[in-house]
GUKOL-646345 format. One record per residue (C-alpha): x, y, z; residue in three letters. Coordinates in steps of 0.02 Angstrom, whole numbers, padded with zeros to 5 digits, always signed. Example, Ala and Ser with C-alpha at 12.3 -4.5 7.8 and 13.67 -1.06 7.14 Angstrom:
BEGIN
+00615-00225+00390ALA +00684-00053+00357SER 
***
This chain:
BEGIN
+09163+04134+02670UNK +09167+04100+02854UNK +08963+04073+02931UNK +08933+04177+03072UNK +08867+04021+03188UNK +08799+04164+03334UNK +08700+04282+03182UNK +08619+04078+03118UNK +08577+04021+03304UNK +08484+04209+03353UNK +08413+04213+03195UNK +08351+04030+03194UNK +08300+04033+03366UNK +08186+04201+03327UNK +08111+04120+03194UNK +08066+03997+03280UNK +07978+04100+03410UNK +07898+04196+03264UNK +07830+04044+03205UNK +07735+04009+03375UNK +07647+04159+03359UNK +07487+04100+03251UNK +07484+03961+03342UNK +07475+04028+03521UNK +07347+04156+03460UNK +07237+04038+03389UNK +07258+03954+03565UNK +07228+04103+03664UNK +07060+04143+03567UNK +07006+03962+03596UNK +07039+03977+03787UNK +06940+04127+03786UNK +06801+04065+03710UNK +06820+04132+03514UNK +06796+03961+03414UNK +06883+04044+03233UNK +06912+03918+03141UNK +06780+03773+03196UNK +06600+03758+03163UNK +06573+03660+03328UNK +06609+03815+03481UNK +06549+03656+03600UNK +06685+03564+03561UNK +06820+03690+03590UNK +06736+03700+03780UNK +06765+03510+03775UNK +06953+03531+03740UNK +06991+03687+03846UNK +07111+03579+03956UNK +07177+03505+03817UNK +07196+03679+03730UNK +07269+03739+03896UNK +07399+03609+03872UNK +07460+03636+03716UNK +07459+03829+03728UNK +07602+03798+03880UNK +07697+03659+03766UNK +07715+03789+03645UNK +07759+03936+03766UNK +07892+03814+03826UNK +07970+03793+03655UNK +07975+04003+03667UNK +08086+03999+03797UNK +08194+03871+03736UNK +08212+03974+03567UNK +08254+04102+03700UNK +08389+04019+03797UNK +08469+03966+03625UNK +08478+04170+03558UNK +08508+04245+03727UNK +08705+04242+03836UNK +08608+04169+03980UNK +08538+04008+03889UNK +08734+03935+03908UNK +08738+03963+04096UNK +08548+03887+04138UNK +08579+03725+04207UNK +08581+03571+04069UNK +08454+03478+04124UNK +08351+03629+04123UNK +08392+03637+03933UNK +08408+03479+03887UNK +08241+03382+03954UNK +08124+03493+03880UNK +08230+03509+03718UNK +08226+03317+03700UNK +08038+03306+03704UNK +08013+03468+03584UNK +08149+03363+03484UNK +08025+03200+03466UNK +07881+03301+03462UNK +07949+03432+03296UNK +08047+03300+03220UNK +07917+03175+03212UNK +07796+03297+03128UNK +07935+03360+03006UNK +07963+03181+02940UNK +07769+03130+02947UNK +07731+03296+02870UNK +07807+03275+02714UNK +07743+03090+02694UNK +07570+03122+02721UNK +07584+03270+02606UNK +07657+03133+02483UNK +07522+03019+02506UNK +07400+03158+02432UNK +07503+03191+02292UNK +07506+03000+02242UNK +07326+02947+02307UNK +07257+03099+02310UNK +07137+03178+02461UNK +07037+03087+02580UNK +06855+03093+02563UNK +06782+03172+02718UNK +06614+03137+02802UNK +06490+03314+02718UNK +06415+03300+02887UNK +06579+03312+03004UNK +06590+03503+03077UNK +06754+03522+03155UNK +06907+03618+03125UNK +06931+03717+02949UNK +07067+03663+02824UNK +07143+03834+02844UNK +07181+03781+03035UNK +07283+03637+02989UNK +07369+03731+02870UNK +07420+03879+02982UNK +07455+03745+03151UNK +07571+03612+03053UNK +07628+03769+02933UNK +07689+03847+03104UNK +07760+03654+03170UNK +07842+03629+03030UNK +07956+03816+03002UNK +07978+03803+03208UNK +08036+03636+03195UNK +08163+03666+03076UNK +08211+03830+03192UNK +08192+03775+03342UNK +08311+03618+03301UNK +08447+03705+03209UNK +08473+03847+03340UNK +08477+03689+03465UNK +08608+03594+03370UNK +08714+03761+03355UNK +08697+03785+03554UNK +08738+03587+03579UNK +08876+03633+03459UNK +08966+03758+03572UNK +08908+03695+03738UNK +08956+03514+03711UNK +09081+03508+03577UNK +09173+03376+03678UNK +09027+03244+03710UNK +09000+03262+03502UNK +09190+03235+03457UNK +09210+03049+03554UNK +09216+02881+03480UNK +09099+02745+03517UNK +09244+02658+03598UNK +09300+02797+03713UNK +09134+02822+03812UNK +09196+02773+04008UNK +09181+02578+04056UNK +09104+02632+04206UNK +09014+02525+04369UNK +08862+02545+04291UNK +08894+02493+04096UNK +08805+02322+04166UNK +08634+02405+04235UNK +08644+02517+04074UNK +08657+02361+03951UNK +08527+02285+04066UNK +08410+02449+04053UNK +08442+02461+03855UNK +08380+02282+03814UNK +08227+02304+03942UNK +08194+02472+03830UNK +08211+02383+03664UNK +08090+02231+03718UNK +07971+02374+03744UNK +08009+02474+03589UNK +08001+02315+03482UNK +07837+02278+03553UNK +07783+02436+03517UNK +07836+02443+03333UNK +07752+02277+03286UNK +07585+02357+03341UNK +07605+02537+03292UNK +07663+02431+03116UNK +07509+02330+03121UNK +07406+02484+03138UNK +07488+02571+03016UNK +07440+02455+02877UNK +07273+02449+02921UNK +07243+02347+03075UNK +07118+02379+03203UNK +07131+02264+03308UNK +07147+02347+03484UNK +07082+02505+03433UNK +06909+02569+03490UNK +06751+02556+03389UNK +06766+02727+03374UNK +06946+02751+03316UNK +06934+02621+03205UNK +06799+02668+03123UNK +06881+02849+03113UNK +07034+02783+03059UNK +07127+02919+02926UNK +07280+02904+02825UNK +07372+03048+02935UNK +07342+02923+03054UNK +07433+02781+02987UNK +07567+02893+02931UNK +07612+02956+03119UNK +07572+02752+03161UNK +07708+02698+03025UNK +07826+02830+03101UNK +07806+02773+03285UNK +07858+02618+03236UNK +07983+02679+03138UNK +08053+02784+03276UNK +08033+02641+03396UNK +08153+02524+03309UNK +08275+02669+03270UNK +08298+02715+03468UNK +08323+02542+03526UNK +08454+02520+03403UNK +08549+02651+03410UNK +08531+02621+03603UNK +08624+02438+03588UNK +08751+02531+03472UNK +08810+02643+03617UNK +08792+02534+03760UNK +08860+02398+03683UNK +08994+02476+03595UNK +08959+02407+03429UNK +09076+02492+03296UNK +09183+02571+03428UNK +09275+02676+03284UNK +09124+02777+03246UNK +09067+02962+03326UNK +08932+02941+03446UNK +08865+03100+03351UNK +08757+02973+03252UNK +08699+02859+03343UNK +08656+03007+03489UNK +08560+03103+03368UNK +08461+02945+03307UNK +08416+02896+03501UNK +08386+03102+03539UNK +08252+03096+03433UNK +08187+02945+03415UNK +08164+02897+03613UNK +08098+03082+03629UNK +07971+03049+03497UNK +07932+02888+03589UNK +07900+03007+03745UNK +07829+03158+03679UNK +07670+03061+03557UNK +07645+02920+03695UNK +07655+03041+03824UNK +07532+03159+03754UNK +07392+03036+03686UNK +07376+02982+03854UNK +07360+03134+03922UNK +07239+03183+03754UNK +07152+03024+03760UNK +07149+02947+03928UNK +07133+02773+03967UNK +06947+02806+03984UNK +06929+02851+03818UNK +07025+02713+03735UNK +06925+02565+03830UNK +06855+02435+03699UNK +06674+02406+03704UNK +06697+02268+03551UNK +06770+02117+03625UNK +06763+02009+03475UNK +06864+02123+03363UNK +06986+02215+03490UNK +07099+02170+03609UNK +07029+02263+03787UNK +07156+02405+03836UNK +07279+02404+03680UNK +07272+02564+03655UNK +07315+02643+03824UNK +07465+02494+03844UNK +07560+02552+03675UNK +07580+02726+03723UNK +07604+02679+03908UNK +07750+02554+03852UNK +07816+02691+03744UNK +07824+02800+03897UNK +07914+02683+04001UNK +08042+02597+03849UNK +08084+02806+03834UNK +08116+02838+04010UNK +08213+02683+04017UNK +08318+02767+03873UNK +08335+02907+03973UNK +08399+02832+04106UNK +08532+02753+04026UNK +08571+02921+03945UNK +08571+03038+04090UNK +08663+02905+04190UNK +08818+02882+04052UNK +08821+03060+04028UNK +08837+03107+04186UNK +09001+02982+04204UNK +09049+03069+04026UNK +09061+03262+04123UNK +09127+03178+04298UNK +09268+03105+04169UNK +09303+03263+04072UNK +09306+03372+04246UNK +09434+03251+04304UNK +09524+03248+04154UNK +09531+03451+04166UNK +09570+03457+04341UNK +09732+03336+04312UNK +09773+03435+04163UNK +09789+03610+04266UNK +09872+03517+04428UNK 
***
């Protein structure tokens, strides 16, 4: 039985804008001052830029499900598409893998023991918020890989070995290995946290310190590692025999997870929040130099990626062009 690829990407991309729904309500009533779902209204007031934030990030991630269902989503420019979809890409992916292992981690250790005196947010809004992530991840990234699937069929089909030797395959190689200096750097800390580390770390945070934490630390570094090596792979040309599919989907995600968390706890966090006031057990400004050298080893990535696709369509518009004349 043949699948109906248009029915799957308009229904998965209206799922995925049903599944923002709970989430930008419980937003909206925040923003207007109704603290459901936390026994601490002062600190919602604390967070309403914060809240303000997240309520567009998610309105964004509308409109992509939108471009993906809807005839004029294939004619918006691909940048248009494509930058935004890479960071919801890191963002959703990195919570549908960490998701699952923190869930895991409750199953084999069992809960966490929380402080009887912390008032914050109620169980029930974690389950509805990363309830919503999780079935608008799953959407939101199959309607995406359907659209990718029809819009750049071509770019998905090449070897390894056919991307373009082009003037700039030597400032791209260059670019990669500054990116995966970063990205290693970043792992090895993210790692260290991960497995209980503190060093770095404000008194405050590390006193705080959770196992969902550790999980999304363990991932960073995870995802750190994976997008510098599946960088080298392409620019390199390792394995020229091989679709790019993989190694593009690897870096896709991996570099836009790198961008979308580092990005974000700065903005969350801000280097004024993350200063160490414990000199003997941290090292001053850790913190705010991991997720501003994830930033920067991501752009670098993207960089390299906007620049060899860009040869890729010059190539294939070329190629077409000769074809017809």
């Amino acid at each position: 039985m043949r699948i109906n690829e248009h029915a799957v990407r308009t229904g998965a991309a209206w799922t995925a804008v049903a599944a923002t729904g709970p989430y930008l309500t419980l937003k909206l009533l925040w923003l207007t001052g109704h603290p459901v779902g936390s026994d601490a209204p002062g600190e919602m007031d604390r967070l309403w830029l914060v809240n303000l934030l997240t309520f567009g990030m998610d309105a964004i991630a509308v409109a992509l499900a939108l471009a993906f269902a809807r005839p004029w989503g294939r004619r918006a420019p691909a940048g248009l598409v494509a930058f935004p979809m890479w960071v919801a890409t890191g963002l959703l992916g990195t919570i549908l893998i960490a998701l699952p292992l923190y869930l895991l981690s409750v199953l084999v250790l069992g809960p966490e023991r929380g402080d009887p005196d912390d008032k914050g947010i109620g169980d029930w809004v974690f389950l509805v918020v990363y309830g919503g992530f999780a079935v608008q991840g799953l959407a939101l990234l199959t309607a995406f890989a359907l659209y990718a699937r029809r819009r750049w069929a071509g770019l998905l089909r090449e070897r390894i070995g056919d991307l373009p030797d082009s003037p700039t395959l030597t400032v791209q190689r260059v670019l990669a290995c500054v990116a995966a200096l970063l990205a290693a750097g970043v792992a090895a800390v993210r790692a260290y946290w991960a497995l209980g580390g503190t060093a770095g770390l404000p008194r405050d945070m590390a006193e705080a310190r959770s196992r969902g934490v550790a999980v999304m630390d363990g991932v960073a570094a995870v995802m750190a590692v994976a997008a510098a090596a599946a960088l080298l792979v392409l620019v390199f040309r390792i394995r020229p025999g091989r679709r790019v599919l993989g190694p593009l989907l690897v870096v896709w995600t991996a570099a836009g997870s790198l961008f979308g968390w580092g990005g974000w706890q700065l903005v969350a966090f801000g280097v004024t929040t993350t200063r160490v006031t414990e000199l003997r057990t941290a090292v001053p400004g850790l913190t705010p130099l991991v997720q501003s050298a994830q930033v920067v080893a991501s752009v670098l990535v993207l960089a390299v990626g906007a620049t060899a696709l860009t040869e890729w369509g010059a190539r294939r518009r070329a190629a077409a062009v000769e074809s017809r004349g």
